[in-house]
C-alpha positions as CSV (number, residue, x, y, z in Angstrom):
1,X,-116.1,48.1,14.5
2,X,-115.0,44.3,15.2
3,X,-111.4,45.7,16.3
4,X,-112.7,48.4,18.0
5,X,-114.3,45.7,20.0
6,X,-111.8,43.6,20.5
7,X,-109.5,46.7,21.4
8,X,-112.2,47.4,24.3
9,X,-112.0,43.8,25.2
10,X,-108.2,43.6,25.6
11,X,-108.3,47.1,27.5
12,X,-110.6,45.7,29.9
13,X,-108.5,42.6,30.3
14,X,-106.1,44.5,31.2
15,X,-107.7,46.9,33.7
16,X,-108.8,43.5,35.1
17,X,-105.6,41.5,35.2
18,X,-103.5,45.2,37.1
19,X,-106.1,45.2,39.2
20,X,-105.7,42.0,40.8
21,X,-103.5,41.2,43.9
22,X,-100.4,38.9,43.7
23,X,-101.9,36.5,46.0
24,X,-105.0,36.4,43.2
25,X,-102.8,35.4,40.5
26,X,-102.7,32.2,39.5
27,X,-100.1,30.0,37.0
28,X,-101.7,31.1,33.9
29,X,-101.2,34.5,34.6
30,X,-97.4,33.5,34.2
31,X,-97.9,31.5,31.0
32,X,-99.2,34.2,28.6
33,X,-95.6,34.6,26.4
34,X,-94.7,31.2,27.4
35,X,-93.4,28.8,24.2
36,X,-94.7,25.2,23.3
37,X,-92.4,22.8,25.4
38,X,-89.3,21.6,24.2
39,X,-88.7,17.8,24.5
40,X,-86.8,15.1,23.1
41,X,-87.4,11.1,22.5
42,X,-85.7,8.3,24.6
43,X,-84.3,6.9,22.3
44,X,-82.2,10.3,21.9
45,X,-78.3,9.7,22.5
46,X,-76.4,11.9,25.3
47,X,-74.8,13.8,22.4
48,X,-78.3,14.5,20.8
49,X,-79.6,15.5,23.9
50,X,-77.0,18.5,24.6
51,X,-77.4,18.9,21.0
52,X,-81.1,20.0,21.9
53,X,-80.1,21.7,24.9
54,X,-77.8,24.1,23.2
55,X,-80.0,25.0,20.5
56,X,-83.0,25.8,22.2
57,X,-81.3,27.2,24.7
58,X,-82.5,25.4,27.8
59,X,-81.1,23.5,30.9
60,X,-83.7,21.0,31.0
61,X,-85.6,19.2,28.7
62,X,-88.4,16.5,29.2
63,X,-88.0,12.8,28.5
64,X,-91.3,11.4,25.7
65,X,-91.8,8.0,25.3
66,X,-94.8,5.8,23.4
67,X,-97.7,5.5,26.0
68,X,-97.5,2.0,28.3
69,X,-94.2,0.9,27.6
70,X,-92.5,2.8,31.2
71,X,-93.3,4.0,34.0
72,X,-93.4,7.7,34.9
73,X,-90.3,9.4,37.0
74,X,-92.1,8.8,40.7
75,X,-94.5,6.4,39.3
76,X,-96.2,9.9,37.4
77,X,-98.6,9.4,34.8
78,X,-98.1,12.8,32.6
79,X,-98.9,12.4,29.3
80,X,-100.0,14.2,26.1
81,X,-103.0,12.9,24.2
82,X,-105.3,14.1,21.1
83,X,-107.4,17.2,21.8
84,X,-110.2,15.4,19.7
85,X,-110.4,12.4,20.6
86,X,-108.2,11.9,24.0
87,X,-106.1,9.3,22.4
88,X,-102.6,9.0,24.4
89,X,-99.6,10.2,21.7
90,X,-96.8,10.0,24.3
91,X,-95.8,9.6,27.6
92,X,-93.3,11.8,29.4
93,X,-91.5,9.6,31.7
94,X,-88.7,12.2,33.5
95,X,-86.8,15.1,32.9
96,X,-82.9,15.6,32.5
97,X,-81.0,18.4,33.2
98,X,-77.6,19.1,32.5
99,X,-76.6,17.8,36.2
100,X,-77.8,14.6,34.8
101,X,-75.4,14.9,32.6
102,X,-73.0,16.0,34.5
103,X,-72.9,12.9,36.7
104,X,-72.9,11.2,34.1
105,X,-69.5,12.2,32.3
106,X,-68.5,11.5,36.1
107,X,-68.9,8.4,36.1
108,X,-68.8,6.4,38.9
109,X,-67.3,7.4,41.9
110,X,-64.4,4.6,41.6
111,X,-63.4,5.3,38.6
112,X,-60.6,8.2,39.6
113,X,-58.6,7.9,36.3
114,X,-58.7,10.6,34.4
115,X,-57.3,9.1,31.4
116,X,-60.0,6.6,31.2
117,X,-62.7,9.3,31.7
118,X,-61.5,10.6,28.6
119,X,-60.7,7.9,26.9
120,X,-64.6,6.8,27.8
121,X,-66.4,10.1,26.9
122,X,-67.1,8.8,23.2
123,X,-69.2,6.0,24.6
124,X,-70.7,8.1,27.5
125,X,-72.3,10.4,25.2
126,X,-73.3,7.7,23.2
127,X,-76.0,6.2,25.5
128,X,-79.8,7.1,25.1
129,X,-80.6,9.3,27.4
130,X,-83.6,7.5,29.1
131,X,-81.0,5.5,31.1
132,X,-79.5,8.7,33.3
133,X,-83.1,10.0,34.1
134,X,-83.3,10.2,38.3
135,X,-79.1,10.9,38.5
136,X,-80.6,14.7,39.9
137,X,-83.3,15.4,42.2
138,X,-85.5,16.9,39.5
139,X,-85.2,13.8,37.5
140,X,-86.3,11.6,40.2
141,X,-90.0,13.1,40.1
142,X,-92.2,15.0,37.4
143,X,-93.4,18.2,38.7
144,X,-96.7,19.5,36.8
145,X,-98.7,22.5,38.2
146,X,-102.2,23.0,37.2
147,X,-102.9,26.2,35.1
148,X,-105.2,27.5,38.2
149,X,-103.0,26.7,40.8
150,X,-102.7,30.0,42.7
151,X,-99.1,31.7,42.8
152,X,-98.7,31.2,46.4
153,X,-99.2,27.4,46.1
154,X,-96.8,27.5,43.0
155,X,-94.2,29.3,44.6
156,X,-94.1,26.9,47.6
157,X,-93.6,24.2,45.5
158,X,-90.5,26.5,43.7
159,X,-89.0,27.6,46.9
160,X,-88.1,23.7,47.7
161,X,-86.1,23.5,45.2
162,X,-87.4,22.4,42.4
163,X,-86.8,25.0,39.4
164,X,-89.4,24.0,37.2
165,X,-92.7,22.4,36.7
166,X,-95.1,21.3,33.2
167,X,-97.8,23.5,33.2
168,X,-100.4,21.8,30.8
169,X,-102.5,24.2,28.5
170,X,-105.3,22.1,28.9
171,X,-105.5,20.2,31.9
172,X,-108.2,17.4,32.4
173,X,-107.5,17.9,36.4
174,X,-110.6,20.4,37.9
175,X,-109.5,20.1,41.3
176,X,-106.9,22.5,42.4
177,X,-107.2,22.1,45.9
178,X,-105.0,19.5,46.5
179,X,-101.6,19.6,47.4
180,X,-99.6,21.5,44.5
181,X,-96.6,19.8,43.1
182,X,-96.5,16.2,42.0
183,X,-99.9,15.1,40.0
184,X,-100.1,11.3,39.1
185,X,-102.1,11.6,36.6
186,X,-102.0,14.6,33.7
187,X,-103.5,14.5,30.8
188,X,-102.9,17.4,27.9
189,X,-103.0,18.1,24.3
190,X,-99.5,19.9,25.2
191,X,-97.5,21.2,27.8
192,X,-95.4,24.3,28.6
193,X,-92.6,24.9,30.7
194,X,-92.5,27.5,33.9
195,X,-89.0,27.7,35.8
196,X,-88.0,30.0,39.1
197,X,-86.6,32.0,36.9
198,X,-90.1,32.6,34.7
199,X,-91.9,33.4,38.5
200,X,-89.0,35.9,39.5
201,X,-89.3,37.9,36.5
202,X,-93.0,37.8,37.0
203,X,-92.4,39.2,40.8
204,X,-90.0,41.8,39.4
205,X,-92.5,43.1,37.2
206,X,-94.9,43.7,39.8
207,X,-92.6,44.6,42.2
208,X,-94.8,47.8,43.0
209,X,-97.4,45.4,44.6
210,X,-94.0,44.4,47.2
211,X,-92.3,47.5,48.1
212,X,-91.7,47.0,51.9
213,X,-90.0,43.6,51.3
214,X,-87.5,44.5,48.1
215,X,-87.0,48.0,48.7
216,X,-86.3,48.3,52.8
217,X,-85.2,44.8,53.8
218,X,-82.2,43.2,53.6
219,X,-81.1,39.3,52.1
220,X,-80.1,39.0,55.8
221,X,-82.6,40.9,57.5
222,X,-85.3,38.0,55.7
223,X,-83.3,35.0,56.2
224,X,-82.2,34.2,52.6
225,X,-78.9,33.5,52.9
226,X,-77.5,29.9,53.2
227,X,-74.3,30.0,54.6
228,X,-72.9,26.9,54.1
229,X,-71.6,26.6,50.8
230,X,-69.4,23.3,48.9
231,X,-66.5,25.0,46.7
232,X,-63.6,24.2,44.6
233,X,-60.5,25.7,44.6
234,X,-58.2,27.9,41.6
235,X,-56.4,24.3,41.6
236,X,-59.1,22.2,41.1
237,X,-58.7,20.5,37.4
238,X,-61.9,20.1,35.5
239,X,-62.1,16.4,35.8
240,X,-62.6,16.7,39.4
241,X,-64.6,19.8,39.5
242,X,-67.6,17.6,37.6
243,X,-66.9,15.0,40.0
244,X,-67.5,17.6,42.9
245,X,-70.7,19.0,41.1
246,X,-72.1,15.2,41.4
247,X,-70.6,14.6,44.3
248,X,-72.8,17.4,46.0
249,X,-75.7,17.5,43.5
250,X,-75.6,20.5,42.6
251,X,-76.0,22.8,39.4
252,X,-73.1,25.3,40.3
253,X,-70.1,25.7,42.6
254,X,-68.1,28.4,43.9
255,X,-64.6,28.8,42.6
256,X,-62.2,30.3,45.7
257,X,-58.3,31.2,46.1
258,X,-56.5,27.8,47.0
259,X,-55.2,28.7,50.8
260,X,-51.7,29.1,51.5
261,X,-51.9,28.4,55.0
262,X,-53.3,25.1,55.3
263,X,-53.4,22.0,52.5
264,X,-56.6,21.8,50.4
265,X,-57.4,18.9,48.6
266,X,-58.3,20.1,45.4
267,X,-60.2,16.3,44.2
268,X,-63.0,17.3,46.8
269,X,-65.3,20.0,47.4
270,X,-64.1,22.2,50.5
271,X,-66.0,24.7,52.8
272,X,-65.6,27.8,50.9
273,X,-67.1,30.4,53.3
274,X,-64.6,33.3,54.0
275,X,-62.2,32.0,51.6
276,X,-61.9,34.4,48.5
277,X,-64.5,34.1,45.7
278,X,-62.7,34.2,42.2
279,X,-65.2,32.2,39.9
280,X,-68.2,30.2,39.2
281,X,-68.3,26.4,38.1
282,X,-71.5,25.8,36.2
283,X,-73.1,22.6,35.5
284,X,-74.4,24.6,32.3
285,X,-70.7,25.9,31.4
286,X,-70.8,22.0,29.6
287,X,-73.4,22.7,27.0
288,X,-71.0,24.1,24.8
289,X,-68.7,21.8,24.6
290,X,-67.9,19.7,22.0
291,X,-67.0,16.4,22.9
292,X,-63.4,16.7,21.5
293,X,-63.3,20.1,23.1
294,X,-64.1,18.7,26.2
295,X,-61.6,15.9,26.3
296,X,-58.7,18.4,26.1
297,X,-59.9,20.9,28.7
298,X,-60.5,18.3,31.2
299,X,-57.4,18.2,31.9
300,X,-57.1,22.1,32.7
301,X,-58.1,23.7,35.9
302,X,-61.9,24.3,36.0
303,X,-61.2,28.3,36.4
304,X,-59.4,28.4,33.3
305,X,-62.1,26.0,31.7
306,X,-65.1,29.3,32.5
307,X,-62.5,31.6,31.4
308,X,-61.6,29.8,28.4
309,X,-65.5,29.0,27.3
310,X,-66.8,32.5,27.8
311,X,-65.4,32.8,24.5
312,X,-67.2,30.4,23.0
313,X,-69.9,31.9,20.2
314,X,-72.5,29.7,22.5
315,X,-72.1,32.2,25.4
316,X,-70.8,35.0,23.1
317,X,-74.5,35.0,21.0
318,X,-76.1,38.5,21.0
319,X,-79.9,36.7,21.5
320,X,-81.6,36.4,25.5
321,X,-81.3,32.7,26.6
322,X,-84.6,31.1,27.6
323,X,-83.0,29.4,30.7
324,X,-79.4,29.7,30.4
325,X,-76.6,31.9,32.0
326,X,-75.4,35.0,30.8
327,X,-72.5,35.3,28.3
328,X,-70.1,37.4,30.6
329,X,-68.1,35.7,33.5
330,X,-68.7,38.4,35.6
331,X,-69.1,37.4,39.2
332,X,-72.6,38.2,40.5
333,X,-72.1,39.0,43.9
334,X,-74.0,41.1,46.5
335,X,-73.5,41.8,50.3
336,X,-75.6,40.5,53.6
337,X,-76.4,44.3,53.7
338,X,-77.9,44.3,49.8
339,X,-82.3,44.8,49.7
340,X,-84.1,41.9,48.0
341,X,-84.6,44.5,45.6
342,X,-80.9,44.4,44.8
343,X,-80.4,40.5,44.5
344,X,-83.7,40.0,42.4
345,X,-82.6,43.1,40.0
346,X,-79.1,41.2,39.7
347,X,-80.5,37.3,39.2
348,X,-82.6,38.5,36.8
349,X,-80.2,40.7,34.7
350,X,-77.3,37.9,34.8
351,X,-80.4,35.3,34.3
352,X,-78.0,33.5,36.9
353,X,-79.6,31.3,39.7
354,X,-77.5,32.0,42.6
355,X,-75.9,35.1,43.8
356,X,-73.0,34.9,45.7
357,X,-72.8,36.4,49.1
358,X,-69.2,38.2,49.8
359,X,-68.1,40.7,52.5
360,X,-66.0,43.9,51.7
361,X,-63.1,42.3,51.2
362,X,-64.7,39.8,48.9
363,X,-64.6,36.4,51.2
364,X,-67.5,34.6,50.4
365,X,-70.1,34.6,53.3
366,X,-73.3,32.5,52.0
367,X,-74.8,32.2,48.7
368,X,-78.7,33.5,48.0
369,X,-80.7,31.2,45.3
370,X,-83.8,31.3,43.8
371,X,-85.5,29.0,45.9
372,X,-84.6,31.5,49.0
373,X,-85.4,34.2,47.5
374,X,-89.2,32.6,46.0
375,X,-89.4,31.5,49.7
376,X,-89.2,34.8,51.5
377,X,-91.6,37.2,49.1
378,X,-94.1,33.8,49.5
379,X,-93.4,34.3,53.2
380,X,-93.9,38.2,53.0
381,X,-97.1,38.2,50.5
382,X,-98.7,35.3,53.4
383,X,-98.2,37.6,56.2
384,X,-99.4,40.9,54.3
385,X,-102.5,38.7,53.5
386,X,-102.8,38.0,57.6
387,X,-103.1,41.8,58.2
């Protein structure tokens, strides 16, 4: 009888949740499967940290530190206490991302040898990692988003780029009306994480409830293409290709045909639009690497580096990544002329964050991310509301 009624209960729940509109959902709607956060200490070295990254399969990871000894990425106060008695147990103070650590192994910009780069990786790795935090734009600020925050608010806060947001599981904060993004002050007995990638899937699987926008209307029709893209060429060696991903902040760059006509410098980023799209340079391609590893591919041209590390068992592993690319080096392309539909359908299935935009002849045109496309189904969903 007792699971007979909790059967009903659960149906019910059910009937209730279908029912409601997207623009009715709120951020724990999107948190029901979600795992405990994964974190790590400051006092963690570099090395630990990728250690962390690779086997819990993540780009990111939160930085914990003892309660009142730093202050908070953006001067945020987010920290995790006792659900009894509201004792603070740890304070998160930023997060890194493997762009952190990308500029990191950079180094900085003078230092143009690659020999010492090399030579200096040991000792690179070796610093805690609560000394790179703000290298990235997500590490510069927290970004927490309150379990009632409504979808619409959350996926403003998404489509400006930042990819992901703590989402406490029992926030102290009643007051969802203010402006969603950045709260000062969290307190929770613990934390998940929700990432673009989390709200795309979540769009995807209630795609019925959007049919005019992903099923008639082109990327270019709805404005989500960015058309000026920073690339490296088929010559560019790794070294430099890391220097380029700092260089432009960013967690992945286009890999095009060196030009034959005129001189590329292949140290520097170029304009890649209607140049020829061969590969894709990933901030997260690092995260299997071991350090020795590393220090003899630098030297190699960052296209042979993705072709060489798709073979690694890291990218090889039969298991879903949480937040990770996929294994296959496939180039996950669409055309101006490709529905939303199309790009969400690939993103999701690549579990890449960028699709790259290419004509027939496969020049690369513009480049659609998450943030774009999170930004026009927010823009769709407001104006269906208007009518």
């Amino acid at each position: 009888m007792q699971n007979q009624f909790k059967d009903h209960n659960h149906t019910v729940q059910m009937q209730h949740s279908n029912s409601m509109k997207l623009n009715e959902r709120k951020v724990k709607d999107l948190m029901v499967n979600k795992k405990r956060l994964v974190e790590i200490p400051y006092t963690a070295s570099l090395g630990q940290t990728m250690n962390t990254l690779v086997a819990n399969k993540v780009v990111a990871v939160p930085v914990a530190a003892p309660p009142g000894q730093w202050i908070g990425a953006g001067g945020s106060m987010i920290v995790e206490s006792d659900k009894q008695t509201g004792a603070v147990r740890k304070h998160y103070i930023g997060m890194v991302t493997m762009l952190d650590i990308v500029a990191h192994i950079a180094g900085d910009d003078h230092l143009s040898n690659g020999d010492y780069l090399i030579q200096d990786l040991d000792q690179r790795m070796s610093v805690p990692v609560s000394s790179i935090i703000g290298h990235s734009f997500e590490g510069l600020s927290l970004w927490t988003l309150n379990p009632n925050t409504s979808l619409l608010d959350c996926m403003e806060v998404l489509s400006k780029g930042v990819h992901r947001a703590m989402v406490p599981t029992d926030s102290e904060i009643e007051n969802t009306n203010i402006s969603p993004g950045v709260e000062l002050v969290e307190s929770s007995s613990s934390y998940q994480m929700l990432t673009q990638m989390d709200v795309l899937r979540f769009l995807k699987d209630h795609s019925n409830e959007l049919q005019s926008t992903l099923h008639s209307r082109t990327v270019q029709d709805l404005g989500a293409i960015t058309e000026r893209i920073y690339a490296i060429t088929d010559r560019t060696k790794l070294i430099d290709a890391i220097k380029c991903l700092k260089a432009a902040m960013l967690n992945a760059l286009p890999i095009v045909r060196a030009s034959d006509v005129c001189e590329d410098d292949h140290k520097q980023h170029i304009n890649g639009r209607c140049r020829k799209l061969v590969g894709t340079l990933s901030a997260t391609d690092l995260r299997g690497c071991y350090i020795n590893t590393l220090k003899s591919w630098l030297g190699i041209s960052a296209l042979a580096f993705t072709e060489q590390i798709a073979t690694s068992p890291l990218y090889t592993a039969s298991d879903k990544p949480n937040d990770i690319g996929n294994s296959t080096r496939e180039l996950v392309t669409c055309y101006a002329e490709s529905t939303l539909s199309e790009v969400i359908d690939k993103a999701v299935a690549k579990h890449v964050h960028r699709v790259w935009v290419v004509d027939q002849a496969g020049l690369l045109i513009g480049v659609v991310s998450l943030s774009d496309v999170i930004r026009v189904i927010r823009q769709s969903m407001l104006s269906d509301s208007d009518t």
